[in-house]
C-alpha atoms as one frame of an Amber mdcrd trajectory, in Angstrom:
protein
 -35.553 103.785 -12.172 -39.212 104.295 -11.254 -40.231 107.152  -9.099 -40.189
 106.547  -5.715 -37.036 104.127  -5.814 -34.183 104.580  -3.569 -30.929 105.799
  -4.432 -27.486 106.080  -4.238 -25.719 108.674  -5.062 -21.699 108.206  -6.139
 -19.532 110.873  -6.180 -16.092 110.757  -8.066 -13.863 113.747  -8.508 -14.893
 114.467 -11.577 -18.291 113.265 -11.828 -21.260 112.292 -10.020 -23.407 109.329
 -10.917 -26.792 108.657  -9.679 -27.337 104.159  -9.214 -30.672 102.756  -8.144
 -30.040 101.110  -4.611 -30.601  97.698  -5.453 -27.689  98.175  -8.240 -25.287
  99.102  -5.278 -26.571  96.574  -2.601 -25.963  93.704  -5.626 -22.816  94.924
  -6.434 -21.113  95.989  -2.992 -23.164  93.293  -1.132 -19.892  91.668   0.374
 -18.170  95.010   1.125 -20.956  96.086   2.790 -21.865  93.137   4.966 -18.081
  92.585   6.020 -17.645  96.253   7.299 -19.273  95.778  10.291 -16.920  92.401
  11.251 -13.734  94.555   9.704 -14.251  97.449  11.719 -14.247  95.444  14.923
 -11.125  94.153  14.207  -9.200  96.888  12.637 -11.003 100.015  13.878  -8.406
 100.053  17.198  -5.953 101.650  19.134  -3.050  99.524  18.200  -4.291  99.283
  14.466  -3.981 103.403  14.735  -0.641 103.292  15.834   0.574 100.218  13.239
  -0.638 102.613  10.392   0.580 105.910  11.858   3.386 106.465   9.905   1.554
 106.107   6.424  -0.625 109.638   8.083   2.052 112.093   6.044   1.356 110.272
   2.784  -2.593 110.890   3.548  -4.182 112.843   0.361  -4.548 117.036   1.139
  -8.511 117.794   0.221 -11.847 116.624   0.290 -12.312 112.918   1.725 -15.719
 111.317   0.105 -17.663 108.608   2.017 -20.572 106.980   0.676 -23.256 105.854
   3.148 -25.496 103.302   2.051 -28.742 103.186   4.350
């Protein structure tokens, strides 16, 4: 990386890794760009209440979101 660059920082349970944006972008490009169209359709009400028994089996601790800008 060259000074100046953007970038993303991952962070794992046990580890955190430091990725130069354009790494991320070219690897999670179609992740990225389809979260916006995904969260239309599955970010709901009824999509809440499909998946609301699965909420006991959710992980106890820290969650970790990534945000790319």
């Amino acid at each position: 990386m060259k000074e100046h660059d953007q970038a993303a920082i991952l962070v794992y349970d046990d580890n955190i890794e430091v990725r130069p944006l354009e790494y991320i972008k070219e690897k999670l490009g179609c992740a990225v760009a389809s979260q916006d169209s995904l969260t239309k359709i599955w970010d709901t009400p009824e999509e809440d209440e499909a998946w609301e028994h699965l909420q006991k089996y959710k992980k106890c601790g820290h969650s970790h979101q990534i945000n790319i800008l």
